[in-house]
N, C-alpha and C positions, 0 to 999 in steps of 0.2 A: 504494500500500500504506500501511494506517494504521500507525503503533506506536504504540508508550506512550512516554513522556519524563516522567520527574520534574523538575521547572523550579522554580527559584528564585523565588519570588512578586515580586522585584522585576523579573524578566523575563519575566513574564508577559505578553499583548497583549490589547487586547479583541478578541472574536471566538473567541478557544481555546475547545475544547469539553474539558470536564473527563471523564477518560479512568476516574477511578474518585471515589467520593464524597468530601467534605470532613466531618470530625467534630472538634465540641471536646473537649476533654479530658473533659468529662461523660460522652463519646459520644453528645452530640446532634448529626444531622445537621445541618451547615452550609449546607452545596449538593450537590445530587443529580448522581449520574453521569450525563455526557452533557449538562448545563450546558451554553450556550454562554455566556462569561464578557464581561461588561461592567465598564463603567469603574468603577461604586458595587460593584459584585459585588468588586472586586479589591480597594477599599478596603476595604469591609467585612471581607474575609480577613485586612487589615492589620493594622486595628483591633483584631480577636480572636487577634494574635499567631500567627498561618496562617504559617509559615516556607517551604513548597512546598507544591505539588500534582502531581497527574501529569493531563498532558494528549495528547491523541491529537495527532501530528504526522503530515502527509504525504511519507513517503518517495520520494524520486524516485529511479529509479536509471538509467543512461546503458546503452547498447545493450553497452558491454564490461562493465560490472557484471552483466548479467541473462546475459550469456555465460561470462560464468568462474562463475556460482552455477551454473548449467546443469551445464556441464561437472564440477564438480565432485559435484553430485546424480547425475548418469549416472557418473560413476566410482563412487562409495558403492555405487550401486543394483548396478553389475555389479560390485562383491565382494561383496556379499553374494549375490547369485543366481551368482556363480563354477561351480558345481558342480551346478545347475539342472537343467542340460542341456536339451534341445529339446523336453522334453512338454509337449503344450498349458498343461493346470492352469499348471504353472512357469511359461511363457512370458504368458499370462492374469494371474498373480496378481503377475509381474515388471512387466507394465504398468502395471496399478494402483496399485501400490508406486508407480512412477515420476509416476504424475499427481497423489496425493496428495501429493507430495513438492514437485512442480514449482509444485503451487497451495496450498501451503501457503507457500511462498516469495513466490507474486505471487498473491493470490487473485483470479481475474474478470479476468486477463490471456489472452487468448489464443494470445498469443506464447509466453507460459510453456509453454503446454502442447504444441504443436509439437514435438515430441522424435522421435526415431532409431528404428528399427524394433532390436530386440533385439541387442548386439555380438555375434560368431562367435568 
């Protein structure tokens, strides 16, 4: 999973891909979103008094991490459908709910999306 991180430009690395664009105070563009950042690229930010950027970082998360988000999305999702009850639509649009939810947490995981047939 990607996020966003705003990073200190002295801890910057080469190789970061810039997660949203760089402007100076003119509002001239610096460097274009999705940049992948290099050694002159970082200096040159320096140079122009660049104090941070935001950069796309790779989230990793461990098998009890993606099981306690889990679990806690399946709790939300059954209070809100609480009172549902068992008709298709409800039970259809309860799913939905839940994959949108579960792949909005891990996009393009398929783990994530492995979930529980509806609580009773």
């Amino acid at each position: 999973m990607i996020r966003v991180e705003t990073v200190v430009l002295e801890d910057v690395k080469a190789g970061m891909r810039l997660a949203a664009s760089v402007y100076d105070p003119a509002g001239k563009i610096l460097l274009a979103k999705n940049a992948q950042l290099n050694e002159n690229m970082i200096a040159s930010l320096s140079r122009r008094g660049v104090a941070h950027v935001q950069v796309e970082v790779e989230a990793f998360f461990s098998g009890n991490d993606i099981a306690l988000q889990k679990e806690q999305i399946l709790g939300r999702i059954d209070h809100l459908f609480r009172k549902s009850g068992d008709a298709p639509l409800m039970v259809k649009l309860r799913e939905k709910v839940l994959e949108y939810r579960l792949e909005a947490f891990i996009p393009n995981n398929p783990l994530a999306l492995s979930f529980p047939p509806a609580r009773e």
